[in-house]
C-alpha positions, 0 to 999 in steps of 0.5 A, spaced: 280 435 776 285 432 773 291 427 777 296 433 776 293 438 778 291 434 785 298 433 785 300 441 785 295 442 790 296 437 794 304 440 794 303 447 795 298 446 800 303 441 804 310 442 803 310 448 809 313 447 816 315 441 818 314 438 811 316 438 804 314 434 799 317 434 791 314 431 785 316 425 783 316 424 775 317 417 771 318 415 765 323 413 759 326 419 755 331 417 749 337 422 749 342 421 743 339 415 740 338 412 748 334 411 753 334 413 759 330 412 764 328 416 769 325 417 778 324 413 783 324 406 780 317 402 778 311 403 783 315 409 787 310 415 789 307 421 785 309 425 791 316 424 795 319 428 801 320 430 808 316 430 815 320 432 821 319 431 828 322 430 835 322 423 837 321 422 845 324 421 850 330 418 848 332 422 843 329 429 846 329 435 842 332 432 836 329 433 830 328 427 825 325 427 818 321 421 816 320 419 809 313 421 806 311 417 799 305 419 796 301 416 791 295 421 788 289 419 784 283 422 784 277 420 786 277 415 782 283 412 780 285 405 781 291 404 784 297 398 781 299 393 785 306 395 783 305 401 787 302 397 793 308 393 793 312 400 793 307 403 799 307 397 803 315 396 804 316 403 805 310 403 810 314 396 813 321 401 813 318 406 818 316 411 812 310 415 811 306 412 806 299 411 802 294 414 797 292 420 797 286 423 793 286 431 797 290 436 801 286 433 807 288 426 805 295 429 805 294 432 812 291 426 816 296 421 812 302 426 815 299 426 821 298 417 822 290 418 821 290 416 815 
């Protein structure tokens, strides 16, 4: 299956409840003669969104939504350095980040099993 592919399923597999996840497109287009660059910027994920949860017991019942980045590859796929680098500071800023390959890697990512 092809990266893209594993991409939507992953997608629309997840982004459900407490979750929405958004494709994440990079790349350079060129408009009237200029390019334009467009994304997150090098090494940002496939796959950007939202994990909501209730943090305990100091914020008791409020609601806080957590950064979720997502590189997807398939079974295969090598992941770049600059998309490690990209994971790992979002990983040290208390976001939810990491490779996933599957619907049931998306899964145990979002809920720190991953």
């Amino acid at each position: 299956m092809k990266e893209r592919n594993i991409q939507n399923t992953i997608r629309l597999n997840c982004s459900k409840g407490n979750t929405r996840l958004f494709n994440n497109d990079q790349g350079v287009a060129e408009l009237n003669g200029r390019k334009i660059a467009y994304g997150l910027g090098k090494g940002s994920t496939d796959l950007v969104g939202v994990h909501s949860i209730v943090v305990t017991p100091e914020l008791v019942g409020q609601r806080i939504g957590l950064a979720v980045f997502a590189e997807v590859k398939t079974a295969t796929g090598v992941v770049k350095q600059h998309q490690k680098d990209f994971m790992k500071v979002m990983r040290d800023l208390g976001c939810i980040s990491g490779v996933v390959r599957s619907t049931e890697d998306m899964q145990k990512l979002l809920e720190g099993k991953k």
